[in-house]
Phi, psi and omega in degrees: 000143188259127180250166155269190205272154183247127202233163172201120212232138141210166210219125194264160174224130186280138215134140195225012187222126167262114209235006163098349194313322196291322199319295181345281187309318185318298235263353170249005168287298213270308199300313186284005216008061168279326183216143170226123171297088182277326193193142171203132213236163184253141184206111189247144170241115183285177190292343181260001172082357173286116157287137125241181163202186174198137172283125178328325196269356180303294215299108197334167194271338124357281190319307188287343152303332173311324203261312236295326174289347172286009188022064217261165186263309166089058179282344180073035183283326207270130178267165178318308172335299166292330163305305186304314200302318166315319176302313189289313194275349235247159175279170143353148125048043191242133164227153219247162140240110200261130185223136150211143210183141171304142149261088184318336173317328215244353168325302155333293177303330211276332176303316183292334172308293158309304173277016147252028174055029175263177188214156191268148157263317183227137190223082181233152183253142208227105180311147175317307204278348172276277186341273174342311147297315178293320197282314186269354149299338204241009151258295152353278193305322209271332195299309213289307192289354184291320185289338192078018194267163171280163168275178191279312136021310206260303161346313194263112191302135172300173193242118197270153177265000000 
């Protein structure tokens, strides 16, 4: 069987009740197979820095029809391990959502990959908050070169010796 590449994501909330807000968007990612929901664990850090957690299937049965349409298999991929290092970044009085999940999308691709005898050599996912940042750097220079103003790049004088 061919998988697509697998993200492990958290996601912090301020806050101490995870109330569910993201499903919607899960669940129309997984409706769409776009994504398959492998595991998801709940991970809270109280205001005194005491972690705990709980794996979606601990959670009364009311909750887990909440999750169910997402159709996650709830495999125990995500480890203790990862439950800590997460606990150790989350603030205070926070609660995490830990997600890992396929991108089915990329399944196809990953196959045509496979029958040409290739390999992935390199695979990196570039967080939102860099793109975002890098995008508005590089419109500022563009703004700047338009204005006829230098750039900070351009601005700063060799340092002479």
């Amino acid at each position: 069987m061919t998988y697509g590449p697998v993200d492990f994501v958290a996601l912090e909330f301020k806050g101490n009740q995870f109330k569910g807000g993201i499903l919607p968007a899960i669940m129309d990612l997984v409706s769409r197979d776009i994504v398959r929901v492998i595991d998801m664990i709940v991970v809270k850090k109280d205001a005194d820095g005491t972690v705990t957690h709980q794996e979606i299937q601990e959670h009364y049965n009311s909750v887990l029809a909440v999750f169910d349409p997402l159709k996650a298999e709830i495999n125990g991929m995500i480890q203790v391990e990862d439950i800590e290092m997460i606990g150790e970044k989350l603030e205070p009085n926070t609660t995490a959502a830990l997600l890992m999940f396929e991108n089915l999308w990329a399944v196809n691709f990953v196959k045509a990959v496979e029958n040409a005898n290739g390999r992935s050599v390199m695979h990196v996912r570039i967080p939102h908050e860099v793109v975002v940042e890098t995008m508005e750097k590089i419109a500022g220079e563009e703004a700047a070169l338009e204005a006829g103003t230098p750039s900070e790049t351009e601005a700063k004088p060799e340092a002479v010796s």
